[in-house]
Every structure is written in structure tokens, then in C-alpha cells.
MARTI-537621 format. One line per field, with one value per residue (C-alpha): chain; x, y, z; residue number from 0. Coordinates in Angstrom, 2 decimals, m for minus. Example, Ala and Ser with C-alpha at 12.3 -4.5 7.8 and 13.67 -1.06 7.14 Angstrom:
REM residues 2
c [A / A] $
xx [12.30 / 13.67] $
yy [m4.50 / m1.06] $
zz [7.80 / 7.14] $
k [0 / 1] $
END
This chain:
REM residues 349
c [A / A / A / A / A / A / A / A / A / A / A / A / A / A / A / A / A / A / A / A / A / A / A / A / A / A / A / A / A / A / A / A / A / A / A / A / A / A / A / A / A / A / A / A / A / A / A / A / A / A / A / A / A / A / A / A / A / A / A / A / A / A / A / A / A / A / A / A / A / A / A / A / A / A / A / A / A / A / A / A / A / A / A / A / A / A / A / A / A / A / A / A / A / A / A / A / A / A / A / A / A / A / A / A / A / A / A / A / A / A / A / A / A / A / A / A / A / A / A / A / A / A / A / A / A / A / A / A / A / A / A / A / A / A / A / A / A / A / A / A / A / A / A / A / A / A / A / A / A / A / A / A / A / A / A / A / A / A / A / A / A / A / A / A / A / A / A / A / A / A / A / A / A / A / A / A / A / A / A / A / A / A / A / A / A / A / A / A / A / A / A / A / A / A / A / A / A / A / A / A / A / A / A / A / A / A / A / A / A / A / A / A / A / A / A / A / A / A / A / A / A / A / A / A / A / A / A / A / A / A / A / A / A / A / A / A / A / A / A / A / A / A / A / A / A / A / A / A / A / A / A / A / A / A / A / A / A / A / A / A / A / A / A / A / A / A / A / A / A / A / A / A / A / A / A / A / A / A / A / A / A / A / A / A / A / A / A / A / A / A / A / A / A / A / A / A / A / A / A / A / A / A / A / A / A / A / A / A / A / A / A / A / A / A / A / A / A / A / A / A / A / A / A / A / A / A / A / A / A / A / A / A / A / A / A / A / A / A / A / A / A / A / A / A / A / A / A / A / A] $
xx [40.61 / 37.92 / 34.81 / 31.67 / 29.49 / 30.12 / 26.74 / 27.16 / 24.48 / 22.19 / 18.46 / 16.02 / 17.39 / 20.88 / 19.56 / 16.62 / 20.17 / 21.91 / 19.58 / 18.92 / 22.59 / 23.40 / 20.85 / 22.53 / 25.56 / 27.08 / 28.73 / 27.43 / 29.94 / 28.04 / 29.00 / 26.59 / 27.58 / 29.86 / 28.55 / 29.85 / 28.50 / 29.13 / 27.03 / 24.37 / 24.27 / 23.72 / 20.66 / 23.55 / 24.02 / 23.55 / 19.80 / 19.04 / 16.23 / 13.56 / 15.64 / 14.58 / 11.07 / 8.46 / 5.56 / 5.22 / 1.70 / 2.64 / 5.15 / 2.86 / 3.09 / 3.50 / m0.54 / m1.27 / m0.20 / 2.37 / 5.51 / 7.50 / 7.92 / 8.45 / 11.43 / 12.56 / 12.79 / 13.64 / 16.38 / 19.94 / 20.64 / 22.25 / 18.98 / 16.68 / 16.15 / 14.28 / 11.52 / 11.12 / 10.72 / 8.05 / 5.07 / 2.70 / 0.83 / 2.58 / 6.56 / 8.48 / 11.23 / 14.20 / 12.16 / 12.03 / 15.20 / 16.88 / 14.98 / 16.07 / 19.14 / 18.90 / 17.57 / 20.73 / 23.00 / 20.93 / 22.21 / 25.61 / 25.91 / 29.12 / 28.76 / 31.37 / 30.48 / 31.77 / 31.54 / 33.11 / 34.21 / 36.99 / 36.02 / 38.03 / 35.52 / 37.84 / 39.26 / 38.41 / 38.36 / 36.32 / 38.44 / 37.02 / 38.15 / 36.67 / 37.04 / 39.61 / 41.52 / 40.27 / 40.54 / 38.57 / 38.05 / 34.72 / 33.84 / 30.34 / 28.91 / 25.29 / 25.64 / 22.14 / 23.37 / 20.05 / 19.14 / 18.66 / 15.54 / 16.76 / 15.60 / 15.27 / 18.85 / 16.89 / 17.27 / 13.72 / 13.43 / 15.37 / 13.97 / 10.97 / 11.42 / 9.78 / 7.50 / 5.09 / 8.22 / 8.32 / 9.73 / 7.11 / 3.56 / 2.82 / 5.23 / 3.74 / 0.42 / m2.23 / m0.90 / m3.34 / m0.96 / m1.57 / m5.56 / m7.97 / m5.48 / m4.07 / m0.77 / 1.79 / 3.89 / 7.14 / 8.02 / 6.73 / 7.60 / 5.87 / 6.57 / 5.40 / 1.74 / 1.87 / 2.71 / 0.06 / m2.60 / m1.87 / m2.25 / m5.41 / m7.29 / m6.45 / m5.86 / m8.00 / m6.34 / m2.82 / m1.21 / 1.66 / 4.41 / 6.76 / 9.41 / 7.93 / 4.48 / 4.34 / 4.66 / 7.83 / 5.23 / 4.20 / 1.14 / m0.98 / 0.49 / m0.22 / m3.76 / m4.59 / m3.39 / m5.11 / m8.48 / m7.94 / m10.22 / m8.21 / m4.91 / m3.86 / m0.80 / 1.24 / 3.06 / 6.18 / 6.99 / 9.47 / 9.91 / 11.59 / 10.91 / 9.00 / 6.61 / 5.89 / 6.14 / 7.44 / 3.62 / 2.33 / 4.93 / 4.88 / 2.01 / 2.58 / 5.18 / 6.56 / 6.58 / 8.90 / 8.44 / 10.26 / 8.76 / 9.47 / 5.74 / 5.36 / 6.38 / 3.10 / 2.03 / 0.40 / m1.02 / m0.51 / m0.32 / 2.83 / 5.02 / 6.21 / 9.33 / 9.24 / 12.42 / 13.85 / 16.43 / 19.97 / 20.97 / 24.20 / 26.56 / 29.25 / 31.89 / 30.72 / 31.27 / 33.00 / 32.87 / 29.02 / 27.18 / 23.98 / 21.23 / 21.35 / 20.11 / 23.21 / 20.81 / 22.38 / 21.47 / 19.97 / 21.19 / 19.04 / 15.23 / 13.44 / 17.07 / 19.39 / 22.47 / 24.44 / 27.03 / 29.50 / 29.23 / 28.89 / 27.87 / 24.58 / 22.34 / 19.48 / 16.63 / 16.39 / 19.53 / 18.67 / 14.55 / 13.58 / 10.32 / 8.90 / 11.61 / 9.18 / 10.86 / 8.53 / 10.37 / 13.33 / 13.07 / 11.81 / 14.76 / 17.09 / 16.07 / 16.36 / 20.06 / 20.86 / 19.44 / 20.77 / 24.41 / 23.71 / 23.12 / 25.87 / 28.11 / 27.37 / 27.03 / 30.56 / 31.47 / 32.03 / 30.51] $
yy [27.36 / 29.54 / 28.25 / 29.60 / 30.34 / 30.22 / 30.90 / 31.49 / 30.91 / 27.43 / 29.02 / 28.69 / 31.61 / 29.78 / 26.17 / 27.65 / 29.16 / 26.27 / 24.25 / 26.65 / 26.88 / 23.47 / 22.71 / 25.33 / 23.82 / 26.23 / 23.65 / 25.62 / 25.13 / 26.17 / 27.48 / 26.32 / 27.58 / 25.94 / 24.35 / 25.55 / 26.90 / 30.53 / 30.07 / 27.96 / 31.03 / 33.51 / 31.90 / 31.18 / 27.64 / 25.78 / 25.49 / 29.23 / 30.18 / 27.97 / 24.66 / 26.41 / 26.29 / 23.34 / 23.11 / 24.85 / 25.44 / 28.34 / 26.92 / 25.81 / 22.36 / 20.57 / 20.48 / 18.47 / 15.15 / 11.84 / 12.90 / 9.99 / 7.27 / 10.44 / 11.41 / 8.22 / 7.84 / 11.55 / 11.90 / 10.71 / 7.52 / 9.63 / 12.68 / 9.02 / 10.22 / 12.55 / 10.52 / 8.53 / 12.36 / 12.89 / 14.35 / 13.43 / 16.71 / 18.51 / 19.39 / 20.74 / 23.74 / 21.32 / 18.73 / 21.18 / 22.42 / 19.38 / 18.37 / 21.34 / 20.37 / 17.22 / 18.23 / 20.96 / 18.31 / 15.85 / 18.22 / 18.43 / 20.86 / 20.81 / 21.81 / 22.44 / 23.07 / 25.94 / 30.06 / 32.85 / 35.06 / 37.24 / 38.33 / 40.54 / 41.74 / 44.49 / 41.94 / 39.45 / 36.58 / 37.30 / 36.19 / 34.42 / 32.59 / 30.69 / 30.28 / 27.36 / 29.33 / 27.56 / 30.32 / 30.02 / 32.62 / 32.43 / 34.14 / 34.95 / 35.30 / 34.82 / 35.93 / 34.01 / 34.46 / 35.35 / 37.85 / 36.62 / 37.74 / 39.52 / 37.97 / 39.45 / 37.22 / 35.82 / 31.59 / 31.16 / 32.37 / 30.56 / 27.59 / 28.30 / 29.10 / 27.27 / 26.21 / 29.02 / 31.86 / 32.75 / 35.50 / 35.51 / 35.73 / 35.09 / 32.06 / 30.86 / 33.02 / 30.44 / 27.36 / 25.43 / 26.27 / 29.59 / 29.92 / 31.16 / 32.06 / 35.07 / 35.99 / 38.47 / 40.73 / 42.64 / 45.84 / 49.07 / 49.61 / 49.48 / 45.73 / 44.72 / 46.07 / 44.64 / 41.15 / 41.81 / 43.19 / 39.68 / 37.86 / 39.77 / 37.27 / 34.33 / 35.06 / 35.91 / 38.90 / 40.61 / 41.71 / 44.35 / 45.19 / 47.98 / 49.60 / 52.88 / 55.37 / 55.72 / 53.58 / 53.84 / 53.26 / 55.82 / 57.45 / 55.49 / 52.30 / 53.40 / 54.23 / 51.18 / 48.81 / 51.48 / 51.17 / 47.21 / 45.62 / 42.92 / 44.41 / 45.96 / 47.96 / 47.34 / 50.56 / 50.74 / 46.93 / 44.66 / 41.20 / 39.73 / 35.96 / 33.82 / 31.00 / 27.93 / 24.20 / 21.14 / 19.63 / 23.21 / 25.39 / 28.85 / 29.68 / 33.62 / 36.17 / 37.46 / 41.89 / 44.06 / 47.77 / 50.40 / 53.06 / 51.02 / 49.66 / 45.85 / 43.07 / 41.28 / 38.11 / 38.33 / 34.55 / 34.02 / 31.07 / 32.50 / 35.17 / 36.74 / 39.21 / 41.59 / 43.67 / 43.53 / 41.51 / 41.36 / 40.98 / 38.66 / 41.08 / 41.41 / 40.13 / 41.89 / 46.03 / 47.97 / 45.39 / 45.42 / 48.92 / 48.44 / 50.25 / 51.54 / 48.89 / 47.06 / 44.91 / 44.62 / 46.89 / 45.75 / 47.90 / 47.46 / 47.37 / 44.13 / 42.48 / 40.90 / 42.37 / 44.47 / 47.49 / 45.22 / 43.60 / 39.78 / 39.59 / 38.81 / 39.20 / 36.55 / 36.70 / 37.94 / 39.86 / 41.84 / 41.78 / 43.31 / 43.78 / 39.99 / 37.84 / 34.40 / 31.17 / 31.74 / 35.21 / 34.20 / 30.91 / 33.16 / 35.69 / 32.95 / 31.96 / 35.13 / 35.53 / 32.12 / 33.64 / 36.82 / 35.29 / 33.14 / 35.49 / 37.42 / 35.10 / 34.62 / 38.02 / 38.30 / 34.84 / 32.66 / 28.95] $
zz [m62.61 / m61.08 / m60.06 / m62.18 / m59.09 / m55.42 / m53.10 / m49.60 / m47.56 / m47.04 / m47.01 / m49.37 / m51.42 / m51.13 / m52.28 / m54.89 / m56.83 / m56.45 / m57.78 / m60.88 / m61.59 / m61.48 / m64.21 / m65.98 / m65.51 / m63.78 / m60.94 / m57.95 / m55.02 / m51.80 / m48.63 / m46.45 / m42.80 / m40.23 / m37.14 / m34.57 / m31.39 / m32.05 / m34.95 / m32.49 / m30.55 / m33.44 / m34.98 / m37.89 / m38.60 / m41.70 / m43.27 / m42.37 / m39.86 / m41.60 / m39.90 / m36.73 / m37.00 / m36.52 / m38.81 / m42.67 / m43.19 / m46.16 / m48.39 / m51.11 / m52.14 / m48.99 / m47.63 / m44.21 / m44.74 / m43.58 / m45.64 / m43.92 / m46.95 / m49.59 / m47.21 / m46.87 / m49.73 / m51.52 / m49.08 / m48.18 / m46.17 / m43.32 / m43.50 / m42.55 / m38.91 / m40.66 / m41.78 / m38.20 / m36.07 / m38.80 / m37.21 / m40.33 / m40.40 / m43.12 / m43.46 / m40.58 / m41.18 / m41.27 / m43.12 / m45.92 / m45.83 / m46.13 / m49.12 / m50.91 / m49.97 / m51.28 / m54.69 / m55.26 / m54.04 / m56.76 / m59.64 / m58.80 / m56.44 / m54.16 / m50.49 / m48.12 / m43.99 / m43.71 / m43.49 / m45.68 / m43.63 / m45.82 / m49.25 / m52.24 / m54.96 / m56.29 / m58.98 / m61.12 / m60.36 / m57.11 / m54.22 / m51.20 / m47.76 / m45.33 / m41.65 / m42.35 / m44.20 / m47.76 / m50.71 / m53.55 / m56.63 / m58.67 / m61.77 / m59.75 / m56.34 / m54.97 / m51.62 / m49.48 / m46.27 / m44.92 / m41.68 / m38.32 / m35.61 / m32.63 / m29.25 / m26.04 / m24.60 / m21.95 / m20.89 / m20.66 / m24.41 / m25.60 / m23.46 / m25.15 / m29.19 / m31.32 / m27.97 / m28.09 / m28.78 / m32.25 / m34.14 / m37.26 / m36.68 / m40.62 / m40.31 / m36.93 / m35.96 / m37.57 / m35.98 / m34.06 / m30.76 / m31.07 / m32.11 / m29.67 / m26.99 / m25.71 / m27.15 / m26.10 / m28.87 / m27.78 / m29.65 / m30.45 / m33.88 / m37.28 / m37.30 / m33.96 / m34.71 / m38.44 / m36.06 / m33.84 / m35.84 / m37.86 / m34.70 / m33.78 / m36.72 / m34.79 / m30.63 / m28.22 / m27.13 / m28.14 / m25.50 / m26.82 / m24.28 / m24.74 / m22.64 / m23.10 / m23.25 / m26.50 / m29.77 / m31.85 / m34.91 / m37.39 / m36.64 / m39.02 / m37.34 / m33.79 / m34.42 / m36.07 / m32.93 / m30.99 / m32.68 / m32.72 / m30.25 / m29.49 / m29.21 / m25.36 / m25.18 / m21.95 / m21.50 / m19.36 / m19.49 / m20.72 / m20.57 / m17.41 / m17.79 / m20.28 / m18.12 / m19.37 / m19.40 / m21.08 / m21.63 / m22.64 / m23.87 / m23.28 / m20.89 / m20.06 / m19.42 / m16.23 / m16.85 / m14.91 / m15.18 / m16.73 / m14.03 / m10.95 / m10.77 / m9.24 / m11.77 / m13.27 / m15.25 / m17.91 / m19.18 / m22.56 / m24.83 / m26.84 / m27.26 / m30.79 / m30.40 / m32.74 / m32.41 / m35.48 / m37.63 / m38.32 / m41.47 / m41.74 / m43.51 / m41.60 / m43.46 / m46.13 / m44.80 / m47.11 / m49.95 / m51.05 / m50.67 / m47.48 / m46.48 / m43.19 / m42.03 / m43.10 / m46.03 / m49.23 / m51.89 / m54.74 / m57.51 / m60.37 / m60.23 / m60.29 / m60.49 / m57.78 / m58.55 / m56.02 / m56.04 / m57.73 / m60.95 / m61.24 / m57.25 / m56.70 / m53.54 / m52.96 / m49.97 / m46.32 / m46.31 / m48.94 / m48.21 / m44.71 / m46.10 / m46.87 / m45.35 / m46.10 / m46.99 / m50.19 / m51.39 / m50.67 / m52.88 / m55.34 / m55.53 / m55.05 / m58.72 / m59.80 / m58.38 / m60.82 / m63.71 / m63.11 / m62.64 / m65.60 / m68.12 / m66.77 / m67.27 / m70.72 / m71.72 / m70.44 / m72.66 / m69.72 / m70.40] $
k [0 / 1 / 2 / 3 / 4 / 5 / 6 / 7 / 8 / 9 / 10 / 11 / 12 / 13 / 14 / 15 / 16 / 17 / 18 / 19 / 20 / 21 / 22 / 23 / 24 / 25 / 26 / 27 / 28 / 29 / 30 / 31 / 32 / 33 / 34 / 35 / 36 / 37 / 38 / 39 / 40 / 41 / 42 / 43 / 44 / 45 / 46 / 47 / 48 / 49 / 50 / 51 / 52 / 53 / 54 / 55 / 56 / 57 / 58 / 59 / 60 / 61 / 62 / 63 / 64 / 65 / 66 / 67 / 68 / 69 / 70 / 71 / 72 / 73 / 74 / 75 / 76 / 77 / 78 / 79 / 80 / 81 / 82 / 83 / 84 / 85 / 86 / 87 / 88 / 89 / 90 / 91 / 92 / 93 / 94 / 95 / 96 / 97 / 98 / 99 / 100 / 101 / 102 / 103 / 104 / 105 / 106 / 107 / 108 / 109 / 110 / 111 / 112 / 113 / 114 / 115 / 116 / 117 / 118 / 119 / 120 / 121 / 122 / 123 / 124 / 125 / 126 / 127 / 128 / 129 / 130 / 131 / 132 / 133 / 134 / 135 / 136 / 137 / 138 / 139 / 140 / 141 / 142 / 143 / 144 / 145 / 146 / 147 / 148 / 149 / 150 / 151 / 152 / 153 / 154 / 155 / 156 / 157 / 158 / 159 / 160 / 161 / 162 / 163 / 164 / 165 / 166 / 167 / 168 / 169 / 170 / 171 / 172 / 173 / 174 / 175 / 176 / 177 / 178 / 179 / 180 / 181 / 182 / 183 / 184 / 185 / 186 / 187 / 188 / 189 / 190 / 191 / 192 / 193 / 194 / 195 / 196 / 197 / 198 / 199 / 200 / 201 / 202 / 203 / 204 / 205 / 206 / 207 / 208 / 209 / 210 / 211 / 212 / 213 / 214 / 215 / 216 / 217 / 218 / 219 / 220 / 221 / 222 / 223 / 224 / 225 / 226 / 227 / 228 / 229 / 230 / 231 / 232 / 233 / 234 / 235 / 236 / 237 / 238 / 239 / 240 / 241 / 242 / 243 / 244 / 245 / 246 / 247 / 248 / 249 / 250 / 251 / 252 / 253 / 254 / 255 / 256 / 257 / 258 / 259 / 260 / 261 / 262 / 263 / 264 / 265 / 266 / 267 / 268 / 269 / 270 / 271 / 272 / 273 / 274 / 275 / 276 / 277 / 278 / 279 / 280 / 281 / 282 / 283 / 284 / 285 / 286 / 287 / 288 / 289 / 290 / 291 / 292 / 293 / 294 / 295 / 296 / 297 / 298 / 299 / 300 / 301 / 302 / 303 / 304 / 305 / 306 / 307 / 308 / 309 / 310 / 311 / 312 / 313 / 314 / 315 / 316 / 317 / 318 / 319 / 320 / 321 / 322 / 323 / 324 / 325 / 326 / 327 / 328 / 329 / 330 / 331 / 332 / 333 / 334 / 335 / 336 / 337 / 338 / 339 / 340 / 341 / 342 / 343 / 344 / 345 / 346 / 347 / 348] $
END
């Protein structure tokens, strides 16, 4: 027999429709993500890019607080060593991913470590494989695999995320770390001034390097970092080597020059990279129609259905507009409902 839903991807799009479908008794089986070190590398592994992150000050419902006895006792026996890292100021990224975890898994859901990486949608039952070689056919699909940040690739970056290197400033910009200090933004596009613009509310100065003399940003973009007091373009410059600390964190960048000028450091009490994202797709070219961007498509206004019918698309890798643990929740309930009602309308119970 066919399973009634599969979801791949272990975000909070993927665990918001878990948790909807299982109460609709749909018996979500999830594909959460395999750990392995490719996926390490990638930004990939299970929990989505929220489990990489430190404090949650915006997911509403989780103010400042000790959270240690509720996860004690909300969670699993072997999720405990959550409760004792607990920094009692709020919930943490993998804090709140593994209670959403927790609450799919308290409804039923079925979760298996693992990746889809081979999928058939031209038939019904939807085919799927995983990297294991498991094959499974559902009568729906919620695909939640999420979109990963690019990074510059350098080993004092990576050193440094979630240490004063961040690839949100919405997510990350307002933390105490961050407030009243001056903060570095790499890019040049429409996104890198929205991030530093943001920023400009809580640093001291935003420092924006980019590799060339001009900004990649629409006009209406560029003027408005221009015209922003705080924000200094570096022109020319790219990143050659975050600085920092253990104690501190990030505590400047070391510039090189695109025009052969001396190399520079700038002191700066983070640094947000704001490059783009990569939505995680791959395995899905030439089965599910993208943007070109390689996003899903979501074919029907205000719905999360894609290019084929009874495959649904839930949060950042079909959003590269919002991409906030928030929206992504949100459309992952949509995705359920959506895949619920299909399912009925097409008499499957």
C-alpha cells in the first residue's frame, strides 16, 4: 500500500505539515535528511538552517525565559542534553526545532534519517528513493526541503558562524551581540542593502564591501544605502579573512582588493553575507517546474501546489522572498491542508 503523504525536508515547513497531517490522519512518513558530512558541508543536515542558529528572539511564543524543565520535560529522553546546554534566555534554533520535532513525532509521525534523492512524479502512485536505495510511493508529496545561504568558502567563516557570522540580519541583527557595534555586510545586490539598511537600526556603522564600483542593486536600492548615514560602501573589496576570537567572536574582517590596492582591516563586531541562497532542488530538475532561480513554482495563487498535481511545495525553497522560520511554518500548514483536501477530493481516506 502507498503511503498517504511523504514530506521531505525537516524545517519548520517540513514538521508544521507533519504535524497538521498527522492530526488528520494522514500518517505522515518524513524524510528528514541524512547525516552525513557532505550534508555537514552543504548547510543540509536534518532540522534545516534554523538548527544552525543560536538564539530565537522572533518566533512568537517563546519570550526571554529558562525553558530548561519545559524541555525536559516536552522532549524525548535521548533530546535531554538539550535542556542541560540551555542558556535560559529564550529558545535556541535547535531547541526549537527539536520540539517541533517532538510534537509531529507525538502524533504519529514516522521519520526516517535519510535523503530523497531520486523521484518519479509522472505516475500515480508518486514514486520516490532515497540515498539507501529505500523506494517508497505516496499518494502525495510535500516537498520542505528548504534553501541554503551561500558563504564566502573561507575557514575563518566558517570558524566563526553563528559567532558574530550570520547570514540573516532579521534573524540575527537585534541580538544583544550585535547592538551598538560596527558591522560589516558582503554583497551588492538588492538583498545586501535590504540586510544592511536593517542593520543600520541597530549598529553603529554598516560597513558594505563589494568586489566592485558600483552596486548590483536597482537604482532605488542603491540610493537608499547611499543616502543612509550609517551605511559605508567599501568599493573594490572582498573578504580575505574573518578576525576574531573564542572570548569575542568575530571582531573585524581582513579586505583584500579587487584593484591591487593594500589589504585593510576593517573592525567590526560581525559580519552578515549576503550573497544569496540556494534553494535545495536538485534532485528535483526536470520533475517540478522552477524559477530561474531554481525555487519551486507555486502554481496556483495563494496555494502551495506545484506544476504537478498532488505535489506540494512548503517554505524556503519555494519563498526567496521571506525565508523566516515564521513563513515557512505558516506555508507548511498550508501544504497539509492543501494535500488534505486533495486527497479527499480525489476519494483517498
Amino acid at each position: 500500500m502507498p503511503e498517504k503523504v511523504v514530506i521531505v525536508g525537516s524545517g519548520p515547513a517540513g514538521w508544521a505539515a507533519a504535524i497538521y497531517t498527522a492530526r488528520a490522519n494522514l500518517e505522515p512518513l518524513v524524510y528528514e535528511g541524512a547525516v552525513t558530512e557532505e550534508n555537514r558541508q552543504d548547510g543540509t543536515l536534518p532540522l534545516g538552517q534554523l538548527n544552525l542558529t543560536t538564539e530565537v528572539e522572533n518566533y512568537p511564543g517563546f519570550p526571554a525565559g529558562d525553558l530548561s524543565h519545559y524541555l525536559k520535560d516536552a522532549l524525548d529522553s535521548d533530546q535531554a542534553w538539550l535542556a542541560d546546554m540551555h542558556q535560559k534566555e529564550g529558545c535556541s534554533g535547535p531547541e526549537l526545532m527539536n520540539l517541533m520535532r517532538q510534537q509531529a513525532k507525538n502524533f504519529g509521525t514516522r521519520i526516517v534519517t535519510d535523503d530523497i534523492v531520486e523521484v518519479d512524479f509522472s505516475g500515480h502512485p508518486f514514486k520516490l528513493k532515497s540515498s539507501q536505495g529505500e523506494a517508497v510511493d505516496s499518494l502525495a508529496v510535500i516537498i520542505a526541503t528548504g534553501a541554503r545561504a551561500n558563504y564566502l568558502g573561507l575557514e575563518s567563516e566558517s570558524k566563526y558562524k553563528n559567532n558574530g557570522v550570520s547570514a540573516c540580519a532579521v534573524c540575527d541583527g537585534a541580538l544583544p551581540r550585535f547592538r551598538s557595534k560596527p558591522l560589516v555586510v558582503v554583497g551588492g545586490g538588492d538583498s545586501a542593502v535590504e540586510e544592511a539598511d536593517y542593520l543600520s537600526k541597530f549598529a553603529s556603522q554598516v560597513y558594505m564591501v563589494h568586489r566592485r564600483d558600483e552596486l548590483r542593486a536597482s537604482q532605488i536600492m542603491a540610493e537608499r544605502a547611499k543616502n543612509n548615514e550609517k551605511i559605508a560602501i567599501l568599493w573594490n573589496s572582498q573578504v580575505g579573512e574573518v578576525l576574531g576570537n573564542d572570548a569575542d567572536g568575530v571582531t573585524g574582517v581582513r579586505l583584500t582588493s579587487t584593484v591591487g590596492e593594500p589589504d585593510r582591516e576593517v573592525e567590526a563586531g560581525g559580519m552578515f553575507v549576503a550573497i544569496g541562497h540556494t534553494p535545495n532542488t536538485r534532485f528535483l530538475e526536470g520533475k517540478l517546474e522552477m524559477t530561474d532561480k531554481k525555487y519551486l513554482k507555486w502554481t496556483v495563487p495563494f496555494r502551495t501546489n506545484t506544476s504537478v498535481e498532488g505535489v506540494f511545495a512548503a517554505g524556503d525553497v519555494a519563498d526567496d522572498y521571506y525565508r523566516q522560520a515564521i513563513t515557512a511554518a505558516g506555508t507548511g500548514c498550508m501544504a497539509a491542508l492543501d494535500a488534505e483536501r486533495w486527497l479527499a477530493a480525489k476519494g483517498f481516506h
